[in-house]
Backbone as XML, in Angstrom:
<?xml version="1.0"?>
<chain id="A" units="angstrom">
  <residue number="1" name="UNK">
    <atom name="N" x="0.852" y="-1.174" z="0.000"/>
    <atom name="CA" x="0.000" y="0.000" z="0.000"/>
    <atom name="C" x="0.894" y="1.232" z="0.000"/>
  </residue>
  <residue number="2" name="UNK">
    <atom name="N" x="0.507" y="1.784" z="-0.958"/>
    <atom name="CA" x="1.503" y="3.462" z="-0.578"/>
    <atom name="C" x="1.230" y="4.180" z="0.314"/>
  </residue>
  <residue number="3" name="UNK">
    <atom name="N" x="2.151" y="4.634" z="0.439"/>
    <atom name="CA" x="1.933" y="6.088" z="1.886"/>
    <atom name="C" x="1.562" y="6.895" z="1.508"/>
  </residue>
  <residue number="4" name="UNK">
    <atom name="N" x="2.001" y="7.363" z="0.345"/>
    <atom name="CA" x="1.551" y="8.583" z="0.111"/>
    <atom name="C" x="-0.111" y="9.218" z="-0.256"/>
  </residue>
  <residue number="5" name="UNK">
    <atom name="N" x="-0.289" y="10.113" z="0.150"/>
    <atom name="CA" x="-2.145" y="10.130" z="0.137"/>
    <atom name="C" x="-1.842" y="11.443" z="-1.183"/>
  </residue>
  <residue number="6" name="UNK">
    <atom name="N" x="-2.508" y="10.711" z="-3.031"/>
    <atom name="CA" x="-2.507" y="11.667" z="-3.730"/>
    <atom name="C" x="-3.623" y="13.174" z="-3.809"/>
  </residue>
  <residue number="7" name="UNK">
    <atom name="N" x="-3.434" y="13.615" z="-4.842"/>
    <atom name="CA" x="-4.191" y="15.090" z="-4.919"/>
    <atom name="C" x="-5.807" y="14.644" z="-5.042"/>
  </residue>
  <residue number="8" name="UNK">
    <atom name="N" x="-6.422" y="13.576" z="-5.447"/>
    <atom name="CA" x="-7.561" y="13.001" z="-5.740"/>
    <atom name="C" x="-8.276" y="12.803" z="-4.579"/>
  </residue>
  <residue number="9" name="UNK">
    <atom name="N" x="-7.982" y="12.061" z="-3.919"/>
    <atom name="CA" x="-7.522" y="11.581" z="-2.667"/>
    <atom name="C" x="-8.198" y="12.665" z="-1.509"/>
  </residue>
  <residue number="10" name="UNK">
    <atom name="N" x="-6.729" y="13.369" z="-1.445"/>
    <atom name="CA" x="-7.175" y="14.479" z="-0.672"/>
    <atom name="C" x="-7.936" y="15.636" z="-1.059"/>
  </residue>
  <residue number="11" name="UNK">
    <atom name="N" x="-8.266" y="16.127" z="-2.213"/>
    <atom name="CA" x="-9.056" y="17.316" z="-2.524"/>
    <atom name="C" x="-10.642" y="16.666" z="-2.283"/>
  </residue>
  <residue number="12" name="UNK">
    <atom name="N" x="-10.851" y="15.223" z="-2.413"/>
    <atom name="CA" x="-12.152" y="14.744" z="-2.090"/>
    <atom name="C" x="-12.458" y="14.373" z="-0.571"/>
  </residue>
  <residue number="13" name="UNK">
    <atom name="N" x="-11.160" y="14.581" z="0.264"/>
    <atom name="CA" x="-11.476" y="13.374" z="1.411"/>
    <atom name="C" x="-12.794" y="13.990" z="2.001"/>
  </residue>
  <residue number="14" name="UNK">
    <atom name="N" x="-13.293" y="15.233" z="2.178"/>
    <atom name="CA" x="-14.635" y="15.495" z="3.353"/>
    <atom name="C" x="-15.659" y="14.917" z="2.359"/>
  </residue>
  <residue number="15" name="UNK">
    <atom name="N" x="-15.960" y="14.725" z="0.985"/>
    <atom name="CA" x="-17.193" y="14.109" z="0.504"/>
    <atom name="C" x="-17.001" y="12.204" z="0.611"/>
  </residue>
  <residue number="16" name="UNK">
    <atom name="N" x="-15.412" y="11.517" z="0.834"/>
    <atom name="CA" x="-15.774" y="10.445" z="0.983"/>
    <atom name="C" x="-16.087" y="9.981" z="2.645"/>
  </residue>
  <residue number="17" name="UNK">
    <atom name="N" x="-15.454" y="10.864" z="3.695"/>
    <atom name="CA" x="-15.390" y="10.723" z="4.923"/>
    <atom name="C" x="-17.198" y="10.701" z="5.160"/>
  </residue>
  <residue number="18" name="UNK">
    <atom name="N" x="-18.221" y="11.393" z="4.123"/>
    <atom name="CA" x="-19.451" y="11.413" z="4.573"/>
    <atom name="C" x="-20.309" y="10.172" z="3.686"/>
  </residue>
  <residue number="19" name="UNK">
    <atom name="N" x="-19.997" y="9.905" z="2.381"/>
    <atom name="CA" x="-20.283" y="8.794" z="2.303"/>
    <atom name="C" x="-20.023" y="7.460" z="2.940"/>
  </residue>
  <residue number="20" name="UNK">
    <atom name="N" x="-18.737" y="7.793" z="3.449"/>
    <atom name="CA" x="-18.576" y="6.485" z="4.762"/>
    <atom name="C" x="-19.130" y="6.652" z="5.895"/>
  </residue>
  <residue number="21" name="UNK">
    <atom name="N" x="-19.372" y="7.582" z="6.206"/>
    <atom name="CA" x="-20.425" y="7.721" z="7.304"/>
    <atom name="C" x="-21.430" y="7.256" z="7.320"/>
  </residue>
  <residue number="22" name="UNK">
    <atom name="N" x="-21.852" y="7.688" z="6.176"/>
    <atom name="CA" x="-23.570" y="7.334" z="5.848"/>
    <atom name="C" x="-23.572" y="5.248" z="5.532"/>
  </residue>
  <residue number="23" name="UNK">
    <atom name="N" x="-22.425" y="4.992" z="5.003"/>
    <atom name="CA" x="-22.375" y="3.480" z="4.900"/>
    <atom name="C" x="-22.425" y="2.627" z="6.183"/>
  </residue>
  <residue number="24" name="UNK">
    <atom name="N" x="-21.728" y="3.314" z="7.608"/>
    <atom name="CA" x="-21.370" y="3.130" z="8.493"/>
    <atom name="C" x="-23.000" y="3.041" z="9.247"/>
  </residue>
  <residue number="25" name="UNK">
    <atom name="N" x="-23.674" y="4.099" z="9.166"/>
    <atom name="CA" x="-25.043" y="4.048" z="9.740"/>
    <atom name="C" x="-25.807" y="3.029" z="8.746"/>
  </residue>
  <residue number="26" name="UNK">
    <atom name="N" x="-25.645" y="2.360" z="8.146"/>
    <atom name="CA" x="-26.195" y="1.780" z="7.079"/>
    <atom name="C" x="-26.153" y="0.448" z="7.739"/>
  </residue>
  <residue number="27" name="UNK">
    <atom name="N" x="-24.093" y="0.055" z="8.359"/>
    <atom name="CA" x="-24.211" y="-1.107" z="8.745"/>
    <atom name="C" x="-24.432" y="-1.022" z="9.994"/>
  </residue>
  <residue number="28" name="UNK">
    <atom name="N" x="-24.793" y="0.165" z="10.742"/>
    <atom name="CA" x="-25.629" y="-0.139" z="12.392"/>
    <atom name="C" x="-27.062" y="-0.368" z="12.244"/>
  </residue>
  <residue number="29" name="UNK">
    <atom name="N" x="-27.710" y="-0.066" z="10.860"/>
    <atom name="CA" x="-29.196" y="-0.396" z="11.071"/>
    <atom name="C" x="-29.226" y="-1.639" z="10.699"/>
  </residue>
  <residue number="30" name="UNK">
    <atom name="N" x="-28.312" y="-2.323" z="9.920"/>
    <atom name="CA" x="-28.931" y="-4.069" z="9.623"/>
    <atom name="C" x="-27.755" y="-4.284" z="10.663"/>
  </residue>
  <residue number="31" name="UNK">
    <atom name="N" x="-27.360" y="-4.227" z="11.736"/>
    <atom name="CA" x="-26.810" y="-4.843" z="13.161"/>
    <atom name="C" x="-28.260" y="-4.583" z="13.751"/>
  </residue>
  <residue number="32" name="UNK">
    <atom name="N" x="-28.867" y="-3.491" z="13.787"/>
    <atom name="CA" x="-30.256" y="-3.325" z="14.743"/>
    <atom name="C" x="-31.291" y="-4.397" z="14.005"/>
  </residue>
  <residue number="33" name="UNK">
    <atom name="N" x="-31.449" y="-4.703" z="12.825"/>
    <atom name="CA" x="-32.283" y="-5.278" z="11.982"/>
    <atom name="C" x="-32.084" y="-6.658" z="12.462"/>
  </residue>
  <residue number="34" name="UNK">
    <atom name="N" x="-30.657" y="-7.591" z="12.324"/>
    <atom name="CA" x="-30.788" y="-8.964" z="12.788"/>
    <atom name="C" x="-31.099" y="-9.158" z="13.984"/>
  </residue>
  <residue number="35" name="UNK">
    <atom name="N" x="-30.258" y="-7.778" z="15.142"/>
    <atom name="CA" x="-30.920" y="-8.470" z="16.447"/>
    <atom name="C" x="-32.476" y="-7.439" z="16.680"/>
  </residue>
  <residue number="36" name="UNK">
    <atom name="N" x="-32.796" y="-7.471" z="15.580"/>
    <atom name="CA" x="-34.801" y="-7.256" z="15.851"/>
    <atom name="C" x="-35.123" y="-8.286" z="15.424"/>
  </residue>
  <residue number="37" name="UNK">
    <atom name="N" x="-34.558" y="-9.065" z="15.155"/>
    <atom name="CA" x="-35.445" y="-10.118" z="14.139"/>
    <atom name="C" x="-35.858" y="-9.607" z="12.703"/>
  </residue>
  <residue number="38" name="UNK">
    <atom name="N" x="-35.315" y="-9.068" z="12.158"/>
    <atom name="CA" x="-35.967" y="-8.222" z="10.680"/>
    <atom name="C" x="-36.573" y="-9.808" z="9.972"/>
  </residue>
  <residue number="39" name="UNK">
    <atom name="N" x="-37.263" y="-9.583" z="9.374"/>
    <atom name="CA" x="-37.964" y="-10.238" z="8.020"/>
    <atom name="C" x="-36.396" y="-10.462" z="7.287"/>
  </residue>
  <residue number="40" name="UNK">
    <atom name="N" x="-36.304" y="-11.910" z="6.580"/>
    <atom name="CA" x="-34.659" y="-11.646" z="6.466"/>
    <atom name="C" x="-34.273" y="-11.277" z="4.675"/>
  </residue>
  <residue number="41" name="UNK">
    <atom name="N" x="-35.534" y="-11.034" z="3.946"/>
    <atom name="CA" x="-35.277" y="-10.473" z="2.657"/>
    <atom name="C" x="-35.441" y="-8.912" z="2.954"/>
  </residue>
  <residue number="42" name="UNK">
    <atom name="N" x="-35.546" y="-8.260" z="4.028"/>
    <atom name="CA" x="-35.402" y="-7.143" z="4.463"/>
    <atom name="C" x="-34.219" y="-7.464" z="4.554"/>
  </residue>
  <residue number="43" name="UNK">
    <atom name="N" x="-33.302" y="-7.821" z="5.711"/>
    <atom name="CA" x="-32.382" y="-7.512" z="5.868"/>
    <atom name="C" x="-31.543" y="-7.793" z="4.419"/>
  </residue>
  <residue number="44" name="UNK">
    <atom name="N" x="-31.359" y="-8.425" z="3.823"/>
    <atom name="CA" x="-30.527" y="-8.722" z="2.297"/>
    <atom name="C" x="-30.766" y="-7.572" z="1.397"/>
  </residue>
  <residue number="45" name="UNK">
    <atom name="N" x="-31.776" y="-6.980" z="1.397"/>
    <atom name="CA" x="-32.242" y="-6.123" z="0.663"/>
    <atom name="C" x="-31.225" y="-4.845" z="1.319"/>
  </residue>
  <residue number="46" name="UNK">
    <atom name="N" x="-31.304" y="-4.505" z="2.472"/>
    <atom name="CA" x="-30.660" y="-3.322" z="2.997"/>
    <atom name="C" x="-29.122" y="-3.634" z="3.065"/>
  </residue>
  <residue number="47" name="UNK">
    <atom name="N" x="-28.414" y="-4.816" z="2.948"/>
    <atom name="CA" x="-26.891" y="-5.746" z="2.750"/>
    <atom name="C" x="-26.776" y="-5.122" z="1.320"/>
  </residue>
  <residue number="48" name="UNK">
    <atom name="N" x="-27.233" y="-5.611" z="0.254"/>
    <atom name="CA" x="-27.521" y="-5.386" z="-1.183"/>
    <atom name="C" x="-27.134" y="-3.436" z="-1.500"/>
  </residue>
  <residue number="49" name="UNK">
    <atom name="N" x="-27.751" y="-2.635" z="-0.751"/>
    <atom name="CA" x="-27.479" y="-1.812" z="-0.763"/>
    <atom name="C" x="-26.443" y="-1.016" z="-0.459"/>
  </residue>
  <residue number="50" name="UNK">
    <atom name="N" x="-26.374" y="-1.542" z="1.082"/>
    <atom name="CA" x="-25.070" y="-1.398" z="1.957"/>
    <atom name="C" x="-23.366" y="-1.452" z="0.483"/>
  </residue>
  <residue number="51" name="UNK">
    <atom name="N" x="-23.554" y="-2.324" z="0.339"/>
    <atom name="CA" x="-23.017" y="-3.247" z="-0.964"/>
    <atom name="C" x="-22.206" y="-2.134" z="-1.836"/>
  </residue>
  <residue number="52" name="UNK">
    <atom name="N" x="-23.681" y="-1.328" z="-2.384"/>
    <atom name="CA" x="-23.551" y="-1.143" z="-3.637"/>
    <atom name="C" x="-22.731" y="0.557" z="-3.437"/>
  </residue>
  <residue number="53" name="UNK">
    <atom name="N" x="-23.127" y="0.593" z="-2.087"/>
    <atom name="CA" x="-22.298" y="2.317" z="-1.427"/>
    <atom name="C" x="-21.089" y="2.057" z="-1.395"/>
  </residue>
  <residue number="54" name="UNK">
    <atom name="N" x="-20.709" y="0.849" z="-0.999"/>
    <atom name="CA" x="-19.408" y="0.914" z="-0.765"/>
    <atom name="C" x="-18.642" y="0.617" z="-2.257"/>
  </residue>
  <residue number="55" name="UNK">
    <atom name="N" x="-19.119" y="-0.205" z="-3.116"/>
    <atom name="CA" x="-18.554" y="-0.102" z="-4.618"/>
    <atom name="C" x="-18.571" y="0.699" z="-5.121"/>
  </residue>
  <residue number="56" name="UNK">
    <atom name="N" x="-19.665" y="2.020" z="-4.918"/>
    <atom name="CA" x="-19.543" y="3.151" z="-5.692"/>
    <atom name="C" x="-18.358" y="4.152" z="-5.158"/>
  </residue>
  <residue number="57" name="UNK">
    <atom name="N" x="-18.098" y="3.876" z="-3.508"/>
    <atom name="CA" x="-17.123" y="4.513" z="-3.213"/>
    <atom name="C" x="-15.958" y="3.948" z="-3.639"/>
  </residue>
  <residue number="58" name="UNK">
    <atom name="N" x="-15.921" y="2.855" z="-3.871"/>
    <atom name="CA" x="-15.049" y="2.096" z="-4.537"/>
    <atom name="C" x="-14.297" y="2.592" z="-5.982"/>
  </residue>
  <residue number="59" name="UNK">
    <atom name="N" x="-15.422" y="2.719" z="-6.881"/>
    <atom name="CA" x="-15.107" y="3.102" z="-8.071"/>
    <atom name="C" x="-14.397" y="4.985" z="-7.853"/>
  </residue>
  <residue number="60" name="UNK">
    <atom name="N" x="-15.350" y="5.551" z="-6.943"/>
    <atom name="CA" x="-14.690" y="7.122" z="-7.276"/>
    <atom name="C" x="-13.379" y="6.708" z="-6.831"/>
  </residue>
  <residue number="61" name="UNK">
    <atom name="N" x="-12.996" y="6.132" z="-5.785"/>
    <atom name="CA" x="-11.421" y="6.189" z="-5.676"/>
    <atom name="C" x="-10.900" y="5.926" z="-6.505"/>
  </residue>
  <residue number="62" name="UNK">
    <atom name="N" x="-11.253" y="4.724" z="-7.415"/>
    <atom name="CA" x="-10.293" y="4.536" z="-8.566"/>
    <atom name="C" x="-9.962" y="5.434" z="-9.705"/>
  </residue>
  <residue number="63" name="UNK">
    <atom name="N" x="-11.573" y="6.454" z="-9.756"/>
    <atom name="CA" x="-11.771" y="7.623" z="-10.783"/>
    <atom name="C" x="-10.565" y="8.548" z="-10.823"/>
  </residue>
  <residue number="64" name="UNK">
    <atom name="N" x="-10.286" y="8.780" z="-9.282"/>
    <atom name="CA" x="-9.896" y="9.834" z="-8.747"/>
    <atom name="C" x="-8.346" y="9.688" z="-8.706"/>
  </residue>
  <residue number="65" name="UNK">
    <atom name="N" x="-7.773" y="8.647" z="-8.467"/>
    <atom name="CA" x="-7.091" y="7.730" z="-8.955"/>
    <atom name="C" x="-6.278" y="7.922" z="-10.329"/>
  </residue>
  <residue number="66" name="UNK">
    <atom name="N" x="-7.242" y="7.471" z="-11.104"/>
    <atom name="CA" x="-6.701" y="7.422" z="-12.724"/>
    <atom name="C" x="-6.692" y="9.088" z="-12.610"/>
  </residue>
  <residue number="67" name="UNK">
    <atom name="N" x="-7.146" y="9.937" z="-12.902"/>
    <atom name="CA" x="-7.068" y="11.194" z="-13.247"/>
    <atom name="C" x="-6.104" y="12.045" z="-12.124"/>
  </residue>
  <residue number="68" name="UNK">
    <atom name="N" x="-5.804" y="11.743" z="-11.618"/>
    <atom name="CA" x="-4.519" y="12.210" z="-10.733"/>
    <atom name="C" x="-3.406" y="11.442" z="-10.626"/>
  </residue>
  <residue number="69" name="UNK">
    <atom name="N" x="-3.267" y="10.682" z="-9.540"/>
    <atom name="CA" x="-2.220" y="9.727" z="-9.930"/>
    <atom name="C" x="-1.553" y="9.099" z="-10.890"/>
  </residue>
  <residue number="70" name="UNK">
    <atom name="N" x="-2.150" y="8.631" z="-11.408"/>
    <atom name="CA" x="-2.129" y="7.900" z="-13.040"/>
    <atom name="C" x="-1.846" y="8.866" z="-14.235"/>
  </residue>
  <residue number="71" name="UNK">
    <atom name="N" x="-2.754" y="9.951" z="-14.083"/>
    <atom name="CA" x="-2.812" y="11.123" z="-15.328"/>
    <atom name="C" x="-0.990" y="11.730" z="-14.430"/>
  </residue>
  <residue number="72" name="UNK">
    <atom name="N" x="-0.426" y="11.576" z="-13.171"/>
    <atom name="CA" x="0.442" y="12.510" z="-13.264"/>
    <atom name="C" x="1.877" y="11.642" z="-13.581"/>
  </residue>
  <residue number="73" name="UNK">
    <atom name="N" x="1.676" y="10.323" z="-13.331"/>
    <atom name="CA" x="2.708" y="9.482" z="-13.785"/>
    <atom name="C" x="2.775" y="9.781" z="-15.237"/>
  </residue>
  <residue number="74" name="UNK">
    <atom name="N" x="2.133" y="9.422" z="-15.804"/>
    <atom name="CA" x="2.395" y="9.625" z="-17.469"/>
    <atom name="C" x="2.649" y="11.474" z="-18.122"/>
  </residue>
  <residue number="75" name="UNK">
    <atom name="N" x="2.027" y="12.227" z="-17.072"/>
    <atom name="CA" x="2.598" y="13.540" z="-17.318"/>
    <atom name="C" x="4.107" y="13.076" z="-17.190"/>
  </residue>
  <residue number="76" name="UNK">
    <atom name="N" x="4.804" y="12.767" z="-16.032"/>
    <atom name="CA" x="6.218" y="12.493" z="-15.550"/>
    <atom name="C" x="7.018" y="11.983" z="-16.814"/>
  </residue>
  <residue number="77" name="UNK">
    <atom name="N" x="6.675" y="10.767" z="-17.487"/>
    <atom name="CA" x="7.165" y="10.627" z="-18.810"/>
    <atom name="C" x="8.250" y="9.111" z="-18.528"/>
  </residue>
  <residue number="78" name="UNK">
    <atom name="N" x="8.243" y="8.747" z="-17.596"/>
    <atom name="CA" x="9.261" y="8.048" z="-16.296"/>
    <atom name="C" x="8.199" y="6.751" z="-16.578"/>
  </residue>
  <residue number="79" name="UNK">
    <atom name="N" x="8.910" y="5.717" z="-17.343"/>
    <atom name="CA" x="7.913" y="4.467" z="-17.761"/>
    <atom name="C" x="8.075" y="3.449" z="-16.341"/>
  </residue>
  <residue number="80" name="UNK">
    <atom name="N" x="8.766" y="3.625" z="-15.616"/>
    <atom name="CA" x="8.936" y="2.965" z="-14.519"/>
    <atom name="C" x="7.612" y="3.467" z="-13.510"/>
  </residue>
  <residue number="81" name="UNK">
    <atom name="N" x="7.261" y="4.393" z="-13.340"/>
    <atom name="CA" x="6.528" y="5.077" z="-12.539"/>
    <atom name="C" x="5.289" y="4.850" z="-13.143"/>
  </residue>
  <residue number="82" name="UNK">
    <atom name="N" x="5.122" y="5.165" z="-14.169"/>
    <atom name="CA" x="4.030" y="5.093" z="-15.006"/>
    <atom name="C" x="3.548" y="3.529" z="-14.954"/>
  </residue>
  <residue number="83" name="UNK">
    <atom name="N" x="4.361" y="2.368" z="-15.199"/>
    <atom name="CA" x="4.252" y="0.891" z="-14.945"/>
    <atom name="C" x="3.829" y="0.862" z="-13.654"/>
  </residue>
  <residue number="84" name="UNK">
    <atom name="N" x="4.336" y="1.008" z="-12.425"/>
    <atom name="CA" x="4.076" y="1.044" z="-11.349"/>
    <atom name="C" x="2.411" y="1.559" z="-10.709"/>
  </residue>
  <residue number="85" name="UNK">
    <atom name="N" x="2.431" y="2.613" z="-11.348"/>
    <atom name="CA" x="0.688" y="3.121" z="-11.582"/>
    <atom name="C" x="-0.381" y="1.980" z="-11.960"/>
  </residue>
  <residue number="86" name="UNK">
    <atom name="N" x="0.219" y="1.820" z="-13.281"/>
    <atom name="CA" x="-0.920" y="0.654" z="-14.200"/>
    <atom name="C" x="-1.233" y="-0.341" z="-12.969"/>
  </residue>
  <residue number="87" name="UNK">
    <atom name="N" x="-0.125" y="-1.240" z="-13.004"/>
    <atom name="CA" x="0.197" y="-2.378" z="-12.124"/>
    <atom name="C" x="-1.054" y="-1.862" z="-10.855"/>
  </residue>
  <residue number="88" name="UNK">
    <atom name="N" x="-0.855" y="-1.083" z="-10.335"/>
    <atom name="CA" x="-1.615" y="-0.133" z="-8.983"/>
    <atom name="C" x="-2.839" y="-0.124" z="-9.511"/>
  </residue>
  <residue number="89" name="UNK">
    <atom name="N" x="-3.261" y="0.297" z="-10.104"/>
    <atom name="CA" x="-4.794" y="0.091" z="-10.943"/>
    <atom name="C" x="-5.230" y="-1.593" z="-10.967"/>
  </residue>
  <residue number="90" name="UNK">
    <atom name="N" x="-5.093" y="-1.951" z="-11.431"/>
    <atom name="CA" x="-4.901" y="-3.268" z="-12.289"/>
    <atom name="C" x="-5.083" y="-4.299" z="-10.967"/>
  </residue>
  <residue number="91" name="UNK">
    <atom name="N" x="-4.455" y="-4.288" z="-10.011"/>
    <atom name="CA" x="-4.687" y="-4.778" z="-8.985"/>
    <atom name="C" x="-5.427" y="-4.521" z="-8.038"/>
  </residue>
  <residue number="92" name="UNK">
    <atom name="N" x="-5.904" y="-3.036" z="-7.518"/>
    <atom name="CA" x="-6.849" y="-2.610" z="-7.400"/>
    <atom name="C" x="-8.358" y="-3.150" z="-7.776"/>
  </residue>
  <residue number="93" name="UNK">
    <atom name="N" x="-8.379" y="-3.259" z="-9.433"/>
    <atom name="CA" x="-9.591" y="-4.175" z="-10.218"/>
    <atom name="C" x="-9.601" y="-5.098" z="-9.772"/>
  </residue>
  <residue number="94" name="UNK">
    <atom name="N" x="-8.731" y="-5.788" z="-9.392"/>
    <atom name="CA" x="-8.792" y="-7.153" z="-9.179"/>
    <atom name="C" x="-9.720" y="-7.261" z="-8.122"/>
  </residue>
  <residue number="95" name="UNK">
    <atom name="N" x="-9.034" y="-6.940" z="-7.302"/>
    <atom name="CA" x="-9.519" y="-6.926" z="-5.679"/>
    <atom name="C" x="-10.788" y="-6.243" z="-5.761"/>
  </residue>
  <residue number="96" name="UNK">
    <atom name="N" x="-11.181" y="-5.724" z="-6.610"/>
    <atom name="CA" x="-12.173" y="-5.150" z="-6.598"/>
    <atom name="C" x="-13.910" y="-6.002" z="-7.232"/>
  </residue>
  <residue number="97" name="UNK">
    <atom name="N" x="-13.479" y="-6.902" z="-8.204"/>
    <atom name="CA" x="-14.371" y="-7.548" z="-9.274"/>
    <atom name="C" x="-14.682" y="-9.344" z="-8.408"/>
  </residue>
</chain>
């Protein structure tokens, strides 16, 4: 994992810090839901969702990602760095799909 936290990254962090928030209250209501006893295609249904917040936060990082990080390696011109990026992406997908 790199250390370094890029420009993408950080020029977004207060809009992802609140979508994780909001994911976070997402997974305290289906913790309140199993121990209520929820109906349990309720609870899958609100999992399903839970789900789909966190992939979308998923994807902007990667957005944010390619167009900074990525867009500044290949500004650099440095195929080592630029490889190193891809590779960083690429594995990212992985882990991601």
């Amino acid at each position: 994992m790199a250390d370094e936290v890029g420009p993408g990254y950080h020029d977004a962090k207060s809009k992802y810090l609140a979508r994780l928030k909001r994911i976070e209250g997402q997974v305290r209501g289906l913790h309140r839901m199993v121990d209520e006893d929820t109906y349990c295609i309720d609870v899958l249904t609100q999992i399903a969702a839970t789900t789909k917040a966190l992939e979308s936060v998923s994807l902007a990082l990667v957005e944010d990602h390619m167009h900074h990080c990525v867009h500044d390696a290949v500004a650099s011109e440095d195929s080592a760095v630029i490889e190193e990026k891809l590779d960083e992406v690429l594995a990212a997908m992985r882990r991601l799909m």
